[in-house]
N, C-alpha and C positions, 0 to 999 in steps of 0.2 A: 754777158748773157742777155740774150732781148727780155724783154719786158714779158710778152704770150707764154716764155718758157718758165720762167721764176715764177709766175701767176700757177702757172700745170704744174709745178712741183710742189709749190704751198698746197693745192688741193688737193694734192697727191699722197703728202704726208698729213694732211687733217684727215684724209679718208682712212689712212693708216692708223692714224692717231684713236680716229671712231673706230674702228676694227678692234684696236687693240681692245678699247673702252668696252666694250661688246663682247668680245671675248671674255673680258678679267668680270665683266659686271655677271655671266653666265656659268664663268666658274664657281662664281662666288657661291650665287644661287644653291649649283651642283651640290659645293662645300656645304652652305647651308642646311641645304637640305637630306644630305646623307650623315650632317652631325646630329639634326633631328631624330633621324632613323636610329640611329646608334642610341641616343638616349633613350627613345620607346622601347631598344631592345633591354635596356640596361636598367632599363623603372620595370619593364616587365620581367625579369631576372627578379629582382629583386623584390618586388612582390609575390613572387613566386617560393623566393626563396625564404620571406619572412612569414608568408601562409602555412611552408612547412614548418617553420621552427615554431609557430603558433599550436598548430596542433599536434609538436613532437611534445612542446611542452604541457600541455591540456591534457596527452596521454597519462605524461610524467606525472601531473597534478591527480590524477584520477586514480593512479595507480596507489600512491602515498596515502590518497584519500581513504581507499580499500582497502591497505595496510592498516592502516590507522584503526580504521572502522571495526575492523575483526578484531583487533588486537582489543579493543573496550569492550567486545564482545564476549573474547575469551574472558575479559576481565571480572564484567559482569557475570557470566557462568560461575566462574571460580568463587564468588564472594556469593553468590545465590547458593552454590553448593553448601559452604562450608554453612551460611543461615540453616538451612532444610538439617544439616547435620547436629547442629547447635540446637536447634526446634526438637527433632528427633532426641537429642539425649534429655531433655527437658522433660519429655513426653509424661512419663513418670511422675518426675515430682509434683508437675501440673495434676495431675488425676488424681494423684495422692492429699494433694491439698484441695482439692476439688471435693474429694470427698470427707475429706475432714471440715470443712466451711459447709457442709451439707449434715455431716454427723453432729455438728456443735448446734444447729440451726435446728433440727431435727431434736437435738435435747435439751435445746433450750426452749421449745414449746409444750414439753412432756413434765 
């Protein structure tokens, strides 16, 4: 094989060879760049999806919170009640000794 011919094939197959290189370096990119994508889509999923479990859980918190709240509420009623009931039966004895610290006081200046 002459010499001019072997020289045309060697450049022939280096141009092929830069082809290939050009090609594979441009998939790469391609790959690259559409793993990128997929990540943006899958951080943004996923912030998406941990913004809702944020505020399913802050409902949940809020709700328990307002259970809670009424329920000391009621509790508070109920013990304020049964005071005002305890007060009221009291009422009596109070006035009665009321006026007796007032009748003794009263005859003890006479």
């Amino acid at each position: 094989m002459p010499r001019q011919e072997v020289l045309e094939r060697i450049k022939t197959a280096e141009q092929e060879a830069d082809d290939i290189v050009e090609e594979a370096e441009a998939k790469r990119e391609e790959l690259v760049a559409e793993a990128r994508r997929e990540a943006d889509e899958i951080r943004s999923e996923a912030e998406q999806e941990a913004d809702e479990l944020e505020a399913e859980r802050l409902q949940e918190g809020r709700a328990e919170i307002e259970t809670e709240r009424e329920r000391i509420l009621e509790e508070g009623e109920e013990a304020r009640d049964e005071l005002v009931a305890e007060a009221e039966d009291h009422i009596d004895d109070a006035v009665e000794y009321a006026i007796g610290k007032f009748e003794e006081a009263v005859n003890a200046q006479t």
